[in-house]
ZAMARGU-4260 file (C-alpha; in steps of 0.2 Angstrom, whole numbers, plus 5000, padded with zeros to 4 digits):
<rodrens>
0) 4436/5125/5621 | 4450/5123/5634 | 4465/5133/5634 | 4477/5143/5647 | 4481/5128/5656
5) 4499/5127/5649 | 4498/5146/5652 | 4492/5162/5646 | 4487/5163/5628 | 4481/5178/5619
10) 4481/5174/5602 | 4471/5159/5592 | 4466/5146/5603 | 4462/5134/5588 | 4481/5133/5585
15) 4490/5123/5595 | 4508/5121/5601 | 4521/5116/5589 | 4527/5098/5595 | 4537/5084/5589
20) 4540/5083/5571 | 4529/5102/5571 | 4546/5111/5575 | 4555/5115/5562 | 4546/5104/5552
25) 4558/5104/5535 | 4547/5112/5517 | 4557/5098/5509 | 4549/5081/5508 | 4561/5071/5520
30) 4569/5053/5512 | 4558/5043/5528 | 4541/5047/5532 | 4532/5033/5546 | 4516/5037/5535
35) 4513/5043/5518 | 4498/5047/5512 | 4494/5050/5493 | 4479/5060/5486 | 4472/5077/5495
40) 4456/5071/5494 | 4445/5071/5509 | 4450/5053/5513 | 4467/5058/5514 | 4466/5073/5522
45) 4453/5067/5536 | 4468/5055/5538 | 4480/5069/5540 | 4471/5077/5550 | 4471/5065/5562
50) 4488/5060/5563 | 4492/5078/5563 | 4488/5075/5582 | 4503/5064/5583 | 4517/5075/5583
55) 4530/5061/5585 | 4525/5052/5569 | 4531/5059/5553 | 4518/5059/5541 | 4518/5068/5525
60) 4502/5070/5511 | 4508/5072/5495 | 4495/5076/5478 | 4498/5077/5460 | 4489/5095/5458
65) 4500/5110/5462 | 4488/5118/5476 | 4474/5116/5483 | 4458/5111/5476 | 4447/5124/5470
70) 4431/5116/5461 | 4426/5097/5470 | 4412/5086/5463 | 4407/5079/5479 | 4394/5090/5491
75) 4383/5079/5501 | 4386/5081/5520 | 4378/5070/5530 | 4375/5071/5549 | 4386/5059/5552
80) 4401/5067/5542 | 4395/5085/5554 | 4399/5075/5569 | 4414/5069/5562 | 4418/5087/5560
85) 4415/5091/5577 | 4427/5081/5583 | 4441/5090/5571 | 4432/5107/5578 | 4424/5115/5563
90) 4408/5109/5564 | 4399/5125/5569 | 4410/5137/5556 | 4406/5122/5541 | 4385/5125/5543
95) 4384/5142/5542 | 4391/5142/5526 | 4383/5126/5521 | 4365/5125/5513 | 4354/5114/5524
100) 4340/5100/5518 | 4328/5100/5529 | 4316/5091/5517 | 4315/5084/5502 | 4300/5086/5486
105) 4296/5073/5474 | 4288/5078/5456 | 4281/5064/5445 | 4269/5067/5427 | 4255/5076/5431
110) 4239/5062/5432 | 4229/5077/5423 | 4242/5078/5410 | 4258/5066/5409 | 4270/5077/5398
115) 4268/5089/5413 | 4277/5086/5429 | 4268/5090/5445 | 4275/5089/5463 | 4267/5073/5472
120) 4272/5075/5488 | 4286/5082/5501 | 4293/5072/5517 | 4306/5076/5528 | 4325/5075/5528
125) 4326/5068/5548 | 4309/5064/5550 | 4317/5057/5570 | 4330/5067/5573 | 4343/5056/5573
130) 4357/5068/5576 | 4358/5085/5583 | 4366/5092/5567 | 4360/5094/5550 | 4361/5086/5532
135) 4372/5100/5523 | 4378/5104/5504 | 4393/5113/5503 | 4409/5110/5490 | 4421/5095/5494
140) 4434/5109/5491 | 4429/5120/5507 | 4431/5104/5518 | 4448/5100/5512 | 4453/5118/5518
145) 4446/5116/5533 | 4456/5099/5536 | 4469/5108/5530 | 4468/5123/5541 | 4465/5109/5556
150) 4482/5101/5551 | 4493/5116/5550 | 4488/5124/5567 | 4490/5106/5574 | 4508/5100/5585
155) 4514/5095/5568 | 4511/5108/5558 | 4507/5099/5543 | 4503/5103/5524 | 4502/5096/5510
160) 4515/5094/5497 | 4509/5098/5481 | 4515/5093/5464 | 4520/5077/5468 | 4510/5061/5458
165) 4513/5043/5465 | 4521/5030/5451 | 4526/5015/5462 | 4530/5006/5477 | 4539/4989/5480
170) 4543/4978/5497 | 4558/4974/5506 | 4549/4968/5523 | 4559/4968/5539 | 4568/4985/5532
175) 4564/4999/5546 | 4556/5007/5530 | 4549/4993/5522 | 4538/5003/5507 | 4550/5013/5493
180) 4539/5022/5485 | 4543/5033/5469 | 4534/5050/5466 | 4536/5061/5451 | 4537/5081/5450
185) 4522/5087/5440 | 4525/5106/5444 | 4541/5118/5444 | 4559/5118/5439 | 4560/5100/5443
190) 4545/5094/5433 | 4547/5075/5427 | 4560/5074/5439 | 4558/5055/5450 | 4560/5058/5469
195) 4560/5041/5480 | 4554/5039/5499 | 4554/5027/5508 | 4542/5024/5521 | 4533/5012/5536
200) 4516/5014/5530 | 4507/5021/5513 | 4488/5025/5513 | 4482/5025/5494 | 4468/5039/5494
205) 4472/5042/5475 | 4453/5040/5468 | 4445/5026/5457 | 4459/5027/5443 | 4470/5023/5459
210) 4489/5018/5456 | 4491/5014/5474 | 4478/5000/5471 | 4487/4994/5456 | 4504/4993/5465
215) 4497/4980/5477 | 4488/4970/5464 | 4470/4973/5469 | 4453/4979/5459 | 4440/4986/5456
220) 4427/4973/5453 | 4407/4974/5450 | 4395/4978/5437 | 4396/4986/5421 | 4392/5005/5421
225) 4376/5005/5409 | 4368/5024/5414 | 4375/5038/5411 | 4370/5055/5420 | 4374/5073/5417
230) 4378/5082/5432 | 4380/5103/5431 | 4383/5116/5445 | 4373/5132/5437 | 4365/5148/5442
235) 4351/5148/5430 | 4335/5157/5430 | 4319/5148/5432 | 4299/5145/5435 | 4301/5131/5445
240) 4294/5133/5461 | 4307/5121/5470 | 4322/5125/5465 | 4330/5129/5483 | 4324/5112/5488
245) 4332/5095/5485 | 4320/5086/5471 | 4318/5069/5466 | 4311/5074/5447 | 4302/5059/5436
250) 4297/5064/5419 | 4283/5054/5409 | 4296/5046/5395 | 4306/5040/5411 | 4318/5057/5411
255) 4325/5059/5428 | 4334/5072/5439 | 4340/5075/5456 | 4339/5093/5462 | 4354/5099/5474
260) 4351/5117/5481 | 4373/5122/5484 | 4377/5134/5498 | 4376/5151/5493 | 4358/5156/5490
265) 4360/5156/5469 | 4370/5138/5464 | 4362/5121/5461 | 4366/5105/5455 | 4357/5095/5443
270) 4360/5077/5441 | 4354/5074/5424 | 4345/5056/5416 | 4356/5054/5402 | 4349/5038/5398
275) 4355/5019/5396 | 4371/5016/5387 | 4376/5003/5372 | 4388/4992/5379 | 4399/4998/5364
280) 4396/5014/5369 | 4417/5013/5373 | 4415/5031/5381 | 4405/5041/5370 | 4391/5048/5380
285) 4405/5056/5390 | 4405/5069/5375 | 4388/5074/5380 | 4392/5093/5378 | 4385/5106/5393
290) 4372/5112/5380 | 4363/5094/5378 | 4362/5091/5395 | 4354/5109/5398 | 4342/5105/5385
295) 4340/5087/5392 | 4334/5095/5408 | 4322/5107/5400 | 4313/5091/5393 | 4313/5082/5409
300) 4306/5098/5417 | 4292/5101/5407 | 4280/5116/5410 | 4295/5123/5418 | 4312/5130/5413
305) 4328/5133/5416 | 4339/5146/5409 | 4356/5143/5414 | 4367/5158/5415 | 4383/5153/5422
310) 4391/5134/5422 | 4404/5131/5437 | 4407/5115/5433 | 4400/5100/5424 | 4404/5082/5420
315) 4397/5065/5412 | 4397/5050/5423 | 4392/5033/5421 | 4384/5022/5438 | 4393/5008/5441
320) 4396/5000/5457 | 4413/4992/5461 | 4423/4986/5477 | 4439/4977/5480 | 4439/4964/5491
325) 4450/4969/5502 | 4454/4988/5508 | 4475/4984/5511 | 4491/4973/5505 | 4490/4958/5514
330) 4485/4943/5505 | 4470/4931/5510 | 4475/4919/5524 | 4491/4928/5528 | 4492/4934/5545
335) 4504/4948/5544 | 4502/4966/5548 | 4498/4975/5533 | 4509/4989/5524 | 4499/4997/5512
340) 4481/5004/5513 | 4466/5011/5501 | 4451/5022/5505 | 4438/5031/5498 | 4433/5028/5479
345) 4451/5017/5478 | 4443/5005/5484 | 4422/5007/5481 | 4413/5014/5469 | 4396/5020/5468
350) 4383/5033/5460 | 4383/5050/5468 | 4365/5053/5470 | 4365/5044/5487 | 4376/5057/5494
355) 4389/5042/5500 | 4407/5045/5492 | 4413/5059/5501 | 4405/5054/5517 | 4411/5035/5517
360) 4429/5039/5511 | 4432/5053/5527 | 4425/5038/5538 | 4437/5027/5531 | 4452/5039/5532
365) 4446/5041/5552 | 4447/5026/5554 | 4464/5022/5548 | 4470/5037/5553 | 4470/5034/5572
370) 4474/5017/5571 | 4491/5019/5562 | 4493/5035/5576 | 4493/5021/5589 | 4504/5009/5579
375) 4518/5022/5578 | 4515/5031/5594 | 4519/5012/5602 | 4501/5012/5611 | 4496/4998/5602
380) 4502/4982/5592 | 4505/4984/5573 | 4490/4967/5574 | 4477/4983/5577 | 4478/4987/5556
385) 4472/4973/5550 | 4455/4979/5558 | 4452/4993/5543 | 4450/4983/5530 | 4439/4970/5541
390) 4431/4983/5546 | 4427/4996/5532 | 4425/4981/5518 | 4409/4976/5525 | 4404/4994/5527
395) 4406/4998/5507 | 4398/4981/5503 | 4385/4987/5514 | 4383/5004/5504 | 4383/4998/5486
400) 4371/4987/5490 | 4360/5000/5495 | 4366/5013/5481 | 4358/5000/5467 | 4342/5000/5474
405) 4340/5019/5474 | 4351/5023/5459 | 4338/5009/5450 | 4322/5019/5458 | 4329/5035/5453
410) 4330/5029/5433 | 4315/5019/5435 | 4299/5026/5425 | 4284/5031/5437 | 4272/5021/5430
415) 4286/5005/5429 | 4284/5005/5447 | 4273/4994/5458 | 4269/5006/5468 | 4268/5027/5459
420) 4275/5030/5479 | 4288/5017/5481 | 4305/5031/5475 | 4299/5041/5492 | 4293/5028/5503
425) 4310/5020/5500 | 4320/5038/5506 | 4311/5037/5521 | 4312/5020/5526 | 4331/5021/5523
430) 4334/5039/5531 | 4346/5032/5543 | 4358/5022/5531 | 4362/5038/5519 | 4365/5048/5534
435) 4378/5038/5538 | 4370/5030/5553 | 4367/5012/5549 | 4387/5007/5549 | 4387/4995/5563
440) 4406/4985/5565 | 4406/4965/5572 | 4415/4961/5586 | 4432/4961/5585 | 4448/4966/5597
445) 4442/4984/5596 | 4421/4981/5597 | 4416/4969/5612 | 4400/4957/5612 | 4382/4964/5617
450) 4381/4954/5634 | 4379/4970/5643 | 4370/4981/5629 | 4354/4982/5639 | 4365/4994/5651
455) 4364/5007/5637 | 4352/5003/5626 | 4354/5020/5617 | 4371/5017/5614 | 4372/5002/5601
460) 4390/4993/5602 | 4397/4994/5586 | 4389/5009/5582 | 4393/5027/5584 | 4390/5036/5600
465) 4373/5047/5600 | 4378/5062/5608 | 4363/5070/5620 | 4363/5086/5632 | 4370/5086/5649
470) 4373/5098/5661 | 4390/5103/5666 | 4391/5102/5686 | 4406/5115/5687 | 4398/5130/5676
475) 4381/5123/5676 | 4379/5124/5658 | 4368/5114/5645 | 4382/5105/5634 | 4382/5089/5621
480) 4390/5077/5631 | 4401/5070/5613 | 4404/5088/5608 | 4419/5088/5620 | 4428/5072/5611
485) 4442/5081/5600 | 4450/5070/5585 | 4465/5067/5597 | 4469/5049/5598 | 4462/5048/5614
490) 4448/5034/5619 | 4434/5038/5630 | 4428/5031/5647 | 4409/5037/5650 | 4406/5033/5666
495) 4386/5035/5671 | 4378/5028/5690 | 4372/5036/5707 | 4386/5042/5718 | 4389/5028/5728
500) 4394/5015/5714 | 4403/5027/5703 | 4412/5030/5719 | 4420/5012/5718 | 4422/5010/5701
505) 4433/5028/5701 | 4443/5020/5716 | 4446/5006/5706 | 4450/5014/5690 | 4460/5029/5696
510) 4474/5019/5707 | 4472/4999/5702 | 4485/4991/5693 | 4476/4984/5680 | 4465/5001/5676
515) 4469/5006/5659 | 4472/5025/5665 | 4486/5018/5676 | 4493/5003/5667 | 4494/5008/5650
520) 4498/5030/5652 | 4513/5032/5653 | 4521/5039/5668 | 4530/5055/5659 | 4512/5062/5651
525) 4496/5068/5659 | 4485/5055/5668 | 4472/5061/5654 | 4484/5060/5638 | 4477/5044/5632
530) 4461/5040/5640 | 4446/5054/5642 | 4435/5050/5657 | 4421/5057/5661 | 4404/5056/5673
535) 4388/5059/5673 | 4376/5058/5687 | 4357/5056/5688 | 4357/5068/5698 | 4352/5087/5695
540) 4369/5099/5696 | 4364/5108/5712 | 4365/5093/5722 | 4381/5088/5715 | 4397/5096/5726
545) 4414/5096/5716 | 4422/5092/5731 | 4416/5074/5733 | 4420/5070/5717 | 4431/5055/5715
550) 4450/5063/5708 | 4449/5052/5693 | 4434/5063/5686 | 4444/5078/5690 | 4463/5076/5684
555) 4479/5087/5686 | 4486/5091/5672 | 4500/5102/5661 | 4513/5110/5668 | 4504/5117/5683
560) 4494/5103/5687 | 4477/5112/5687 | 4461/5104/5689 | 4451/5101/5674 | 4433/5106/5679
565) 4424/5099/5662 | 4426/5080/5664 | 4409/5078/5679 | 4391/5082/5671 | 4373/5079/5678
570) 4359/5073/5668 | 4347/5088/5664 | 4328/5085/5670 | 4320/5094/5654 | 4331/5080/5643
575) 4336/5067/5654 | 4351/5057/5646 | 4348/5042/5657 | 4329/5039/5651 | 4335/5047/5632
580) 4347/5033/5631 | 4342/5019/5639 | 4355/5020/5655 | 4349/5009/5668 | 4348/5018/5685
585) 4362/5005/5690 | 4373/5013/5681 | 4386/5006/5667 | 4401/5012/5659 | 4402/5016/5641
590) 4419/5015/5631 | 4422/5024/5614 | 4435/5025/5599 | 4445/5037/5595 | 4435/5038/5579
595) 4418/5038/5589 | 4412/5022/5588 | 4404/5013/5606 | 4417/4999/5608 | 4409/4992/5624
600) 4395/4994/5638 | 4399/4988/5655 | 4392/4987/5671 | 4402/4997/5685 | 4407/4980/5694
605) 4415/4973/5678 | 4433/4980/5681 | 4442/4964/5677 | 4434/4963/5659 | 4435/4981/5655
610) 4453/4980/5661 | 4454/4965/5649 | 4446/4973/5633 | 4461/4986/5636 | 4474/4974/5637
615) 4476/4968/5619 | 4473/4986/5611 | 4486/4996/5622 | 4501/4981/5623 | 4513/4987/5609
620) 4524/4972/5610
</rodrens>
């Protein structure tokens, strides 16, 4: 963490100066907003979040509920959604709290005695370590506050305001304002009272009943849900030996459940096989009372019970999988820039036992997020939106695709199956999609081709970037080289190479013309406000003097213009990044999103075409 360097601070570090629309910022709900975001959930408040680093774009999140949320459904963290959270600085805080899988049990009928259920084997989470953070459980209402602590001590000070429910929207385009949008009081003196805003941009994160989707005339299409499941946060007493262990549970009459330790040391969930459902069931299984799903579990669990003691929360839900087909306003073969945006389950809709929904819908809303942070902040040209839904379409597609197969698995009787192994086999081969590591986006404006991949092998364009150990030159500390990329619109310019080349590439890059650094910053903010570069050498740190560092790895900045030390690392001989991901001793240069994504691998001679990827994303007109 860096701080001091606009001057002395002896309180919280975490919170940030008040800038921008963060001064004074009015309790009321202003008439224009640039972006209004409706729903609190964590699509919407990943997106607020990251425009909460834009202090000059007024952006409000408004939510039907009068306060925060206080019981979520959603718990599954991946590892990619922790990384996510490093970036927004409560990464550290949110695993301590959180319950960890390390690994996974599967119990199946006992071959001695079938109406018995008997544990059949146990495999790891990560069996490769794909990231250095963990798989976590933890209450979808803890990460909203944290979002919502991140907002609140960012420039704009933002929170959400409560007690207001979406009802419509209409389009007058060319307006400044081009969205009106109608919102209705749902708490206090005014409740049932209209209130109308008018805004640049709306982002619909108002779940799978979503009237934001409706307003722009798309829907939810897909199959019919026809399995239902109970699903029941409980502290129970029990004989089951695994119960602080996730479980994959097949009974003999083809009774299933899915085991979720919750942070804590007592809760856990239980996903509960319900059963297939008539399609003139018109609902009814949704009345499946707390007591028969308890019962149902008992049954599945067989020698074993469960004596539930206290009920948090419990629900009835049917699997059905559904996507729109496409994620904004704009109509199929028009080519303008689009108004109106959905994330999360507004526009996909899946089973929860793959651990996806929450996980999905905060990488859609970082991805928006930064994008309409650029639009507005006049970085980049409004043509950069219609990347989301090309983007994040093909990703949901990507995801119920994979959530039949396993939410089929999971329902599938053991001895209906080709193979008695084929439910775990399946969660190890597939590891990486669930973990949220399989998202790969095509080339586009903000994702260049792979001519150059085999400089970085280890860092698959399109995909996001692998963080690995380094050591800082100035402090000599071990560090993550990704864990200093904060959620702040910036992009990032890895630089890697022996002294000499890097040298010419920085010459290059800190002075030319048509460097990104000098042609698209401008002239009034630091020479780091919107592009982080960094190096690292192949070198160990001892041999590496600060002093003959180019001045592009070591920028002035803030009022005082001091040096930023943290910016020049050195690969670590124990855990060398270079061999770890695939860097050739040549050297390359590795550009990354805002939302952490490798948008391009170049050699350190290919200034012109790295000046050239630039240009489109950073001209504003």
């Amino acid at each position: 963490m860096q701080f001091h360097h606009h001057g002395y601070v002896s309180g919280e570090p975490r919170v940030l100066p008040a800038a921008g629309t963060g001064i004074d910022r009015p309790a009321e709900l202003p008439d224009e907003v640039d972006v209004l975001i409706v729903g609190t959930g964590p699509a919407g408040m990943i997106t607020a979040a990251q425009l909460s680093r834009f202090p000059h774009v007024t952006t409000r999140i408004v939510e039907r509920r009068g306060g925060r949320l206080e019981v979520g459904q959603a718990d599954g963290i991946q590892a990619r959604s922790v990384e996510t959270f490093q970036a927004f600085g409560f990464a550290n805080r949110i695993v301590e709290e959180a319950y960890r899988i390390t690994t996974m049990s599967f119990w199946k009928p006992d071959p001695a005695d079938p109406k018995r259920i008997a544990r059949s084997s146990r495999v790891p989470d990560d069996p490769t370590g794909i990231s250095e953070f963990p798989h976590l459980i933890v209450n979808q209402a803890r990460v909203q506050d944290y979002f919502a602590e991140y907002m609140a001590h960012s420039p704009s000070r933002m929170t959400p305001d409560f007690g207001l429910e979406f009802q419509s929207l209409t389009m007058t385009e060319g307006d400044e304002y081009p969205v009106t949008v109608t919102l209705r009081h749902t708490t206090g003196p005014r409740t049932g009272e209209d209130r109308v805003v008018r805004a640049r941009y709306v982002v619909g994160c108002d779940g799978a009943r979503s009237a934001v989707r409706e307003s722009i005339g798309r829907q939810l299409v897909g199959d019919q849900a026809l399995h239902a499941w109970g699903v029941m946060d409980v502290l129970a007493v029990t004989d089951f030996p695994d119960i602080r262990t996730k479980c994959a549970i097949q009974s003999h009459d083809g009774g299933n459940i899915l085991l979720i330790p919750r942070e804590g040391g007592a809760l856990f969930r239980m996903y509960v096989d319900l059963g297939e459902v008539s399609e003139d069931d018109h609902g009814t299984v949704r009345k499946t009372t707390i007591g028969q799903i308890i019962a149902r579990a008992n049954a599945i669990m067989r020698p074993y019970t469960v004596e539930v003691k206290n009920v948090a929360w419990h629900s009835v839900y049917e699997v059905g999988h559904r996507l729109t087909d496409k994620f904004d306003d704009v109509p199929a073969g028009d080519t303008r820039p689009p108004r109106v945006f959905i994330t999360g389950d507004a526009c996909h809709t899946h089973s929860a036992k793959a651990g996806q929904g929450m996980n999905v819908s905060m990488q859609d809303g970082f991805n928006i997020g930064w994008k309409l942070g650029h639009v507005l902040d006049g970085r980049g040209p409004a043509s950069l939106l219609a990347t989301y839904s090309a983007e994040r379409q093909l990703i949901a597609k990507n995801l119920i695709d994979f959530d039949k197969e396993w939410s089929t698995l999971m329902a599938t009787r053991p001895e209906d199956l080709a193979d008695p192994a084929e439910l775990e086999e399946f969660y190890v081969k597939t590891f990486e999609f669930p973990s949220g590591f399989m998202t790969c986006y095509q080339p586009s404006v903000l994702i260049a081709s792979p001519q150059h991949q085999e400089l970085a092998t280890g860092f698959p364009i399109g995909k996001r970037f692998k963080s690995a150990p380094v050591r800082r030159v100035c402090d000599a500390n071990l560090v993550h080289l990704g864990h200093h990329a904060q959620a702040d619109g910036r992009w990032r310019i890895y630089v890697f190479g022996p002294a000499a080349p890097v040298a010419d590439f920085a010459g290059w890059l800190g002075s030319a013309e048509d460097s990104p650094v000098v042609a698209h910053t401008p002239k009034n903010l630091d020479v780091d406000a919107w592009f982080d570069v960094k190096v690292v050498y192949p070198r160990p740190y001892e041999d590496i003097d600060l002093g003959e560092v180019p001045e592009v790895f070591l920028p002035r900045t803030g009022p005082f213009s001091l040096i930023d030390y943290e910016k020049v690392y050195a690969a670590d001989p124990a855990d060398d990044i270079f061999a770890a991901r695939g860097i050739s001793p040549e050297g390359a240069v590795v550009l990354v999103r805002p939302d952490q994504y490798v948008a391009h691998v170049l050699p350190l001679t290919a200034t012109a075409e790295l000046a050239a990827f630039f240009a489109p994303i950073f001209s504003a007109g």
